[in-house]
N, C-alpha and C positions, 0 to 999 in steps of 0.2 A: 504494500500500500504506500502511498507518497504522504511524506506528513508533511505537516506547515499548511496545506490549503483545505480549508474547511468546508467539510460536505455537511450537504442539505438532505433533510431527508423527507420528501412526502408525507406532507398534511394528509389528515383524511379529507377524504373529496374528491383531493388531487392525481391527476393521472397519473398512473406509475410507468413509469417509462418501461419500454419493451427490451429488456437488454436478454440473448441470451445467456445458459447457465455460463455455456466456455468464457463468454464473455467477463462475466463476475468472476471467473475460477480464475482467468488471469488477473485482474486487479489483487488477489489474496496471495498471498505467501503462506495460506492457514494450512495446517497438517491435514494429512486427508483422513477427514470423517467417516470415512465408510465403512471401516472395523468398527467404531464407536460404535454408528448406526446399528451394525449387527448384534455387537452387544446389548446395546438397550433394545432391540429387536427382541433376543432374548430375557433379556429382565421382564418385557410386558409381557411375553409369551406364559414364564412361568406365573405370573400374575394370575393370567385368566387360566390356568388350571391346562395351558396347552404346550405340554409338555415334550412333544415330537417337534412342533415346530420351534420351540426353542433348544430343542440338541440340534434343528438341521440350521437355526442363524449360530451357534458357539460354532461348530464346523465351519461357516463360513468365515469367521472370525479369527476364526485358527489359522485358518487357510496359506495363510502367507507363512507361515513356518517362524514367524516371530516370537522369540521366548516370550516376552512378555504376551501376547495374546493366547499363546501355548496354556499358561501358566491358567491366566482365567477364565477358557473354555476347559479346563480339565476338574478347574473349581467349581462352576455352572455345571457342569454335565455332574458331578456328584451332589452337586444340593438339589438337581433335577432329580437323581435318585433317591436322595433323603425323602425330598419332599414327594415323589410320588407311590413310597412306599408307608410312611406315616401318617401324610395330608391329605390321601386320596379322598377322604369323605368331604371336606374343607368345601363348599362352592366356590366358584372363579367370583373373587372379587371384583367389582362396579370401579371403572377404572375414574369415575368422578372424586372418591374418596381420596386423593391423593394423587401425588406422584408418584410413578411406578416402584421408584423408588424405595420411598419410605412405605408404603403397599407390601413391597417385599420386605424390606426389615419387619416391621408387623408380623408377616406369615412367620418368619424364621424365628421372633420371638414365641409366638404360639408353638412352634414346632419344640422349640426348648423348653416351653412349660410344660409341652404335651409330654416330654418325652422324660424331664421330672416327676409329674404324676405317675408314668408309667413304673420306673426307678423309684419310686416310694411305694409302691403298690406290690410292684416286683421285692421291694425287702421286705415289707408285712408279711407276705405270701412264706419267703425264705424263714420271716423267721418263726412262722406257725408250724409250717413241715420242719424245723430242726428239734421245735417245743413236741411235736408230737414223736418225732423220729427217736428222740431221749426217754420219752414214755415209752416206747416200742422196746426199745433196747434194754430197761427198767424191766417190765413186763418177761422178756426172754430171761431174763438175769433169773428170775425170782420164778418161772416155770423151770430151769435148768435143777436148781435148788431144791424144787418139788419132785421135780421126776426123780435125779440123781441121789437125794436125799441128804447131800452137803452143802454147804455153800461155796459159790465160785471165789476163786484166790481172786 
């Protein structure tokens, strides 16, 4: 872009000038958007609960072999399977609520309460069959006693 001369920019009303896109693409020096685009392609995707089409934009995102994009299509495609093996019941969120963004931290906060509940429920569980498992073993003790007619060393 040229600095020092101040650009105007289109009142409402006012016509917008017809420029094409190449046209803009060379006034910018800006980095190319298009991995972005993919990636939030796939943030909204997992949003609404559409989970195929957001592994097929992290693929494209991937695409160029860049570590860095490497890196977080292979993070996306695993919280695509976090989230479509513990979320699946979840409805696709109304994309008015928010930015997809924070839409997704949301889901992924839920997904960690979810999966805390579970992990407290799962140690209740654990620790009723070790309470009864100790009675079981209590019980054998004091049958072995009965039968044998001594008691176990």
């Amino acid at each position: 872009m040229q600095t020092g001369v101040p650009k105007s920019f289109p009142q409402s009303g006012d016509a917008v000038p017809a420029q094409s896109v190449a046209e803009l693409t060379d006034l910018c020096d800006c980095l190319d958007l298009s991995r972005e685009n993919q990636f939030n392609v796939a943030l909204q995707a997992m949003v609404r609960g559409e989970y195929e089409a957001a592994r097929l934009a992290l693929a494209e995102h991937a695409a160029d072999g860049d570590a860095i994009a490497l890196s977080e299509a292979n993070a996306g495609q695993d919280l695509i399977g976090i989230l479509a093996r513990y979320m699946d019941d979840v409805l696709p969120v109304d994309s008015t609520e928010g930015t997809h963004r924070a839409i997704l931290i949301n889901l992924v906060l839920s997904l960690i309460d979810r999966l805390e509940t579970n992990v407290a429920t799962l140690g209740a569980e654990n620790a009723e069959l070790a309470a009864d498992l100790e009675k079981r073993e209590e019980a054998l003790k004091r049958l072995r006693e009965l039968t044998l007619g001594q008691p176990e060393a």
